[in-house]
N, C-alpha and C positions, 0 to 999 in steps of 0.2 A: 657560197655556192659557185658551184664551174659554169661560165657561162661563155656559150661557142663564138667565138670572132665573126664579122661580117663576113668577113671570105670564108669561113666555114658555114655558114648557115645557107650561105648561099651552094656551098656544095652538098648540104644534106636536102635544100631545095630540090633536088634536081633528082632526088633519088625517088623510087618507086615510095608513094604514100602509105604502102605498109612497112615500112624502113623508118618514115619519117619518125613515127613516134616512139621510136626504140630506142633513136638516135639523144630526140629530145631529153624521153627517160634517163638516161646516161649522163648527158651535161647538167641535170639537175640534182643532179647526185652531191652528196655532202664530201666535203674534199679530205675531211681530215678521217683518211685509215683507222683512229682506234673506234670509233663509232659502229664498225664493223661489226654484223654478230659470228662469235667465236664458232667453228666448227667444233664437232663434240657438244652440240649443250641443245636441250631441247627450250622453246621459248617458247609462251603463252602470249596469244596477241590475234591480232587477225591479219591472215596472208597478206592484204594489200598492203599491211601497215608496216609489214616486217620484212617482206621481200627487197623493197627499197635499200635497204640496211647488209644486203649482202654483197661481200667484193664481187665487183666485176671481172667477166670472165673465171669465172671459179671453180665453179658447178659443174663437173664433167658427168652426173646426171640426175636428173629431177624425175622421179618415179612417185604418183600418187594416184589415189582414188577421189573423185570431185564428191561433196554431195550430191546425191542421183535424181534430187524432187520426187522424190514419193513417198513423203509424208512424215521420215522421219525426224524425234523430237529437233535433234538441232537442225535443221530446216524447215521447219515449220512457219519462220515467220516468213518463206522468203514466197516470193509471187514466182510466177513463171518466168517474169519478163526480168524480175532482179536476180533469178539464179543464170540467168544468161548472161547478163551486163556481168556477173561475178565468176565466172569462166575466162567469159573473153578479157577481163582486167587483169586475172591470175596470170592468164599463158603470156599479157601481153609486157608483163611485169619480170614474167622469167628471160625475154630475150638479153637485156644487158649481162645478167647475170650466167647463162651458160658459157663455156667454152667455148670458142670456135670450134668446131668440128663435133662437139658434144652432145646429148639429146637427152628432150623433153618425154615421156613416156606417160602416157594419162591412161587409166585402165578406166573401163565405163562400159555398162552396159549395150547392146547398139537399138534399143528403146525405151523409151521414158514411157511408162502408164500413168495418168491423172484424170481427173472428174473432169469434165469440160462440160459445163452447163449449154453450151450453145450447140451442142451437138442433138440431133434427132432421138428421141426414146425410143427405141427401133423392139418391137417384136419380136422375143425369141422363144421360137417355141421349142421348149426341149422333151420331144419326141416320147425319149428313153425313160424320162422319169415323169411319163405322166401313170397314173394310174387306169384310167380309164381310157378308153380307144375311141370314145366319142369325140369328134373334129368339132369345127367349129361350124363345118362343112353340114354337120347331120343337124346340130342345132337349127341353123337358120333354112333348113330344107323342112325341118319338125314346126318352126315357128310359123312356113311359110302357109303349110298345112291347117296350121290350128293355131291364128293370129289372134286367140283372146287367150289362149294358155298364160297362165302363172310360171316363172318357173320351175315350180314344185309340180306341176304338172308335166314338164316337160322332162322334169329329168325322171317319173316317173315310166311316161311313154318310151324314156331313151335309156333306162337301167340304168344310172348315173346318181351322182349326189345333186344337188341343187347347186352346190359351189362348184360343180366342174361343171353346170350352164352359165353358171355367172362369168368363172372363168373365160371361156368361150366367147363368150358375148361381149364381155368386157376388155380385154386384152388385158390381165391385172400379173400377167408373170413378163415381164418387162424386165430386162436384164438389167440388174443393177439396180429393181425396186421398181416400184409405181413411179415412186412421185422422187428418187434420185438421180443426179447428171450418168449421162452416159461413161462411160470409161473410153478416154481418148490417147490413141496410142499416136507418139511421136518419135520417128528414126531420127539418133540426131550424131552420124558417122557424120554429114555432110556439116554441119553447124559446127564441130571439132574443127574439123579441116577449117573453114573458114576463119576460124579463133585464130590459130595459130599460123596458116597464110598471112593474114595481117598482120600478124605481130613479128612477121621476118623467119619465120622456122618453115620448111620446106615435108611436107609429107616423107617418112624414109620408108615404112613397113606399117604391117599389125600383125597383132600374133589375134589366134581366135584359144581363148580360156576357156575347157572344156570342165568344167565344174563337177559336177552332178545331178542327179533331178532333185533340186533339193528344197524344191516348193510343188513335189507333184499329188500334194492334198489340198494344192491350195485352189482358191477360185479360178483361176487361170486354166488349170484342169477340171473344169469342172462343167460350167455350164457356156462353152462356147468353144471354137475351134482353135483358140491361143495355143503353142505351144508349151510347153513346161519350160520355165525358166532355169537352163540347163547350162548354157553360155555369156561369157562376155568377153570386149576387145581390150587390147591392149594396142594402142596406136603412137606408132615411134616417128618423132618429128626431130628435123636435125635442122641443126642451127650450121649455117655454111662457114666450113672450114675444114682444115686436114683431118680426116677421123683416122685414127688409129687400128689396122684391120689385123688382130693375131687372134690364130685358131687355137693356138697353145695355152688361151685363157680357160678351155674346156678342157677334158679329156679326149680322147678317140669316141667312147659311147657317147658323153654326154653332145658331144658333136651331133653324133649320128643319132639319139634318140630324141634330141629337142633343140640345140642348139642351130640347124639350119632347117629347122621341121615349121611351119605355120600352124599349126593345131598342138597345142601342151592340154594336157590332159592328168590333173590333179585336184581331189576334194577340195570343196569352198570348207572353210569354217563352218561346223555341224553348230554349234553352243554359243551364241552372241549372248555370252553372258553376263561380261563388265563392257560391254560395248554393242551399238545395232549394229555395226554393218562395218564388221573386222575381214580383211581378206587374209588371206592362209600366209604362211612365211615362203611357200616356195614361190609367190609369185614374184618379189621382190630379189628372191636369193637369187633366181635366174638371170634376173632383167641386170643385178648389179657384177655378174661372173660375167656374163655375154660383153656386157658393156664399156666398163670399167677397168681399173688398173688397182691393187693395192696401195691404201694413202691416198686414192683420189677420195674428192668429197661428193656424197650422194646426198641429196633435197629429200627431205617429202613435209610440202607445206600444208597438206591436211593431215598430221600425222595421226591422232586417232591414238588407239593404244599401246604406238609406239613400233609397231611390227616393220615397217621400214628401215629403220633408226636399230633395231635388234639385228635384220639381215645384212646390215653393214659392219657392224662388231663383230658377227659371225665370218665376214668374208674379208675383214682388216682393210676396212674401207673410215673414214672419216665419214661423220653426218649430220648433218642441220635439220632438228626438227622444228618447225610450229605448227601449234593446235591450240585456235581458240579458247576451250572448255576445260576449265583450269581442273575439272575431275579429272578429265583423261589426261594432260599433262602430267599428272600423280603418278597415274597408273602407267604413263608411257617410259617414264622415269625408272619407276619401280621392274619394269620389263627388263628396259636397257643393265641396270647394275644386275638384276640376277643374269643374264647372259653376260657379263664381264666376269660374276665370279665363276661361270660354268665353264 
């Protein structure tokens, strides 16, 4: 193990405490270069364990999607509070490993939806799909009238079913169920930035991912004023040092249609069918042409079914994938060699 001098610890002392443990990370590093994992090869393991393992200063850019917490299988066992701690460890794991002047790029929705039992079971009444125009208003004005009525009597006097007094009375259409936690939404642009402020990468951009409406049958559309989940960010964090700024890595159009534009605008993935939650290949092809040089090495340590690791063979980029779930490394493998022979 590389272990820093007194007079060097004493100058990493002194540096700002989100520096400090980047610094540490670094000097704990294994000294002997073949331990390294190769560019070109995709590795099965989990991020924290395998990030360690990459040359320092290398990385000219780490492009991935986090698990997002909501719900699916491989995040399922994580809490709220460990899919945090598992963010902020990831971003803070990448600082040895990028380039100077190079950048993290994390794509992520800019809200988390989950159950929050501690939340209020709040009233909703939805207007449009009620059947019957009776309030809750006319009940308790019918009850006030005739306080020994049944409600079979009431809904009699009121042209109604019996269940839309009970309704009324009862408050039983409660969004999200009688008796289930409220749905709690959490912005969490601010919680990124903090990850990565600490860990030494400085905010550079975001681009805003204009998808499709490609859940507008879903609840969210449905019985509340949520948006249709339509959009996600892409939030570019640079690690300080010389970045390399040529426009000649684009065309003329693709300059002018997206390359200095903040809104891109291209289909999610319709068919998550060997995977939940695959993003499209332009989102990467962009992020690694904008970014990058030919032969540099591009990250994506959630790599999933490989689609990061595919738009860098496509774009004669080098790349290091890992992904825990030794199906999708199959399949991310399996991706990568058929775009080698295409």
């Amino acid at each position: 193990m590389i272990a820093p001098t007194s007079e060097l610890n004493f100058k990493i002392e002194r540096l700002p405490k989100s520096l400090q443990a980047a610094f540490h990370v670094l000097y704990s590093r294994k000294e002997e270069t073949s331990s390294y994992l190769s560019p070109n090869q995709i590795y099965q393991g989990n991020a924290c364990d395998l990030l360690p393992q990459i040359e320092l200063n290398s990385i000219a850019l780490s492009v991935w999607s986090p698990p997002y917490f909501v719900g699916k299988d491989y995040e399922a066992h994580l809490t709220f509070d460990d899919w945090q701690v598992l963010l902020a460890k990831v971003i803070r794991l990448h600082y040895p490993i990028i380039k100077p002047g190079g950048f993290l790029v994390i794509n992520i929705a800019d809200i988390l939806c989950f159950k929050d039992p501690s939340m209020p079971r709040v009233q909703a009444d939805a207007v449009h799909r009620k059947r019957s125009s009776v309030t809750k208003e006319d009940v308790l004005k019918a009850l006030a009238e005739h306080p020994n009525y049944s409600r079979y009597q009431l809904a009699a006097l009121l042209e109604c079913s019996e269940q839309t007094i009970d309704r009324r009375l009862h408050g039983n259409n409660i969004r999200g169920g009688k008796h289930e936690p409220q749905t709690r939404v959490k912005i969490i642009g601010g919680l990124v930035e903090d990850w990565a402020l600490n860990a030494g990468f400085y905010p550079y951009d975001r681009r805003v991912w204009v998808k499709d409406a490609a859940w507008e049958n879903s609840r969210w559309a449905s019985l509340s004023y949520r948006a249709v989940d339509e959009f996600e960010y892409l939030y570019f964090f640079w690690k300080p040092g010389i970045t390399k700024f040529d426009r000649n890595r684009l065309s003329r159009d693709d300059w002018k249609n997206w390359g200095s534009r903040g809104v891109w605008t291209f289909p999610s993935v319709r068919a998550n069918d060997n995977h939940e939650a695959k993003f499209p290949l332009e989102l990467p092809l962009r992020t690694i042409r904008l970014l990058t040089d030919p032969s540099e090495i591009v990250l994506d340590c959630f790599l999933g079914s490989g689609t990061t690791a595919v738009a860098a063979v496509r774009e004669n980029r080098q790349y290091i994938g890992i992904e825990l779930e030794k199906k999708y490394v199959t399949l991310a493998r399996r991706h990568v060699a058929a775009e080698k022979n295409r």
